[in-house]
N, C-alpha and C positions, 0 to 999 in steps of 0.2 A: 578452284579446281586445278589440279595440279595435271600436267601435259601428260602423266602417266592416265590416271584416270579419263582425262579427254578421248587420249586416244584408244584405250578400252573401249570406253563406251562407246564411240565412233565405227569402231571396228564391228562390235556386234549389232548398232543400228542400223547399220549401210547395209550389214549382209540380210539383214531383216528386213529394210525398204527393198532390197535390190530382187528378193524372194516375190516379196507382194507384186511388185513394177512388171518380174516376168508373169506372175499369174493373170493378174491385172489386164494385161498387154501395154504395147511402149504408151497408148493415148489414155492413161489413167486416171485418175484424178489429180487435179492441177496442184493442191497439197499432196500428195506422193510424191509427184517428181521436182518441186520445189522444195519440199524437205529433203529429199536427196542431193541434189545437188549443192541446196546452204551445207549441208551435213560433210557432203562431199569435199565440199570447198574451204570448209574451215579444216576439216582435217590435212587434206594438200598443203595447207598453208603453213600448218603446224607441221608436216613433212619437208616442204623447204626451209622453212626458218629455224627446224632443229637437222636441218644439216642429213638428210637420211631416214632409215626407221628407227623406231625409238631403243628396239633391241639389236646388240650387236651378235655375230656366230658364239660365241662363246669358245673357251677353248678344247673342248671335244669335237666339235666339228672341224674336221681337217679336210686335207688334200684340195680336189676339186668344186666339195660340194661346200668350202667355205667362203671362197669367191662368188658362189651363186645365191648366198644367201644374201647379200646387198642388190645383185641383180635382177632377182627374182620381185624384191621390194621395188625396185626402181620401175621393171615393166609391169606391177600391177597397178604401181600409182596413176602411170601414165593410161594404162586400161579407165582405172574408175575415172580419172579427168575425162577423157574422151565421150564416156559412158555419159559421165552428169552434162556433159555439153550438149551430148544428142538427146537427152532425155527434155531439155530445157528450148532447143532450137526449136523452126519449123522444118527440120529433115521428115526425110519421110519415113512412116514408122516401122519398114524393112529395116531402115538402118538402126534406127532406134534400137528395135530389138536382137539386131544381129552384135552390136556394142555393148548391150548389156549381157548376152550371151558369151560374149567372149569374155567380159569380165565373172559370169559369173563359174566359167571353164575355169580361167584361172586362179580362179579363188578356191575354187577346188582342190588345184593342183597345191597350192599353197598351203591349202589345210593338210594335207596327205605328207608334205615336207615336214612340215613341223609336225606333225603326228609321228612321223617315223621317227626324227628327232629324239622324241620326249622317249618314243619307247624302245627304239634300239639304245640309244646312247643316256640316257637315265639323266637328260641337261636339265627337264626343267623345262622345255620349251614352250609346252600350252599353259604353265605355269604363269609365266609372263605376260601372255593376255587374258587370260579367266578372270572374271571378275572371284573375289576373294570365297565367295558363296561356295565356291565350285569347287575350291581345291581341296576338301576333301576325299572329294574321288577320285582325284587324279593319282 
């Protein structure tokens, strides 16, 4: 499997586990938040060892919001880390759910970036992680 497909499918399992874990609540079942967390972890690792996220601004994206698009990656990784460590510790499950809440705020925020992206500036942006099924509608 190639580190583009990995992190696809990564991308859309974590926000599928991360969905269940809030409905769930943080003390779910113990395969939920270990498959989050492996899931989690392997993708981090595949985030530090290729150096960042997998896609770069492109060059439509200017001025200020092209800087924030590395930044934006870097504070969510460090979110989902946080996330999968509270989901997996004995913290208490205030915290639990208040770390996955915040990841999944920011996931939000993130989705609504690259949304505006694809449709004000015509990059291509949700192109890049849709699995290939999808891009017909895009």
């Amino acid at each position: 499997m190639t580190r583009r497909r990995f992190v696809i499918f990564a991308h859309w399992a974590t926000a599928f586990l991360l969905a269940v874990l809030l409905i769930e609540g943080p003390s779910a079942s113990v395969w939920l938040t270990s498959g989050f967390a492996a899931l989690s972890g392997l993708w981090l690792t595949s985030y530090a060892l290729g150096r960042g996220p997998l896609g770069k601004p492109g060059p439509k994206l200017t001025g200020v919001l092209r800087p924030v698009h590395r930044f934006q990656h870097h504070i969510l990784s460090f979110a989902m880390a946080a996330a999968s460590v509270a989901s997996m510790t004995v913290l208490e499950d205030n915290i639990t759910g208040r770390a996955m809440a915040v990841l999944l705020l920011l996931g939000l925020l993130h989705g609504i970036f690259h949304l505006s992206r694809h449709t004000a500036l015509f990059d291509g942006a949700l192109r890049a992680i849709m699995p290939k099924f999808l891009h017909g509608i895009l």
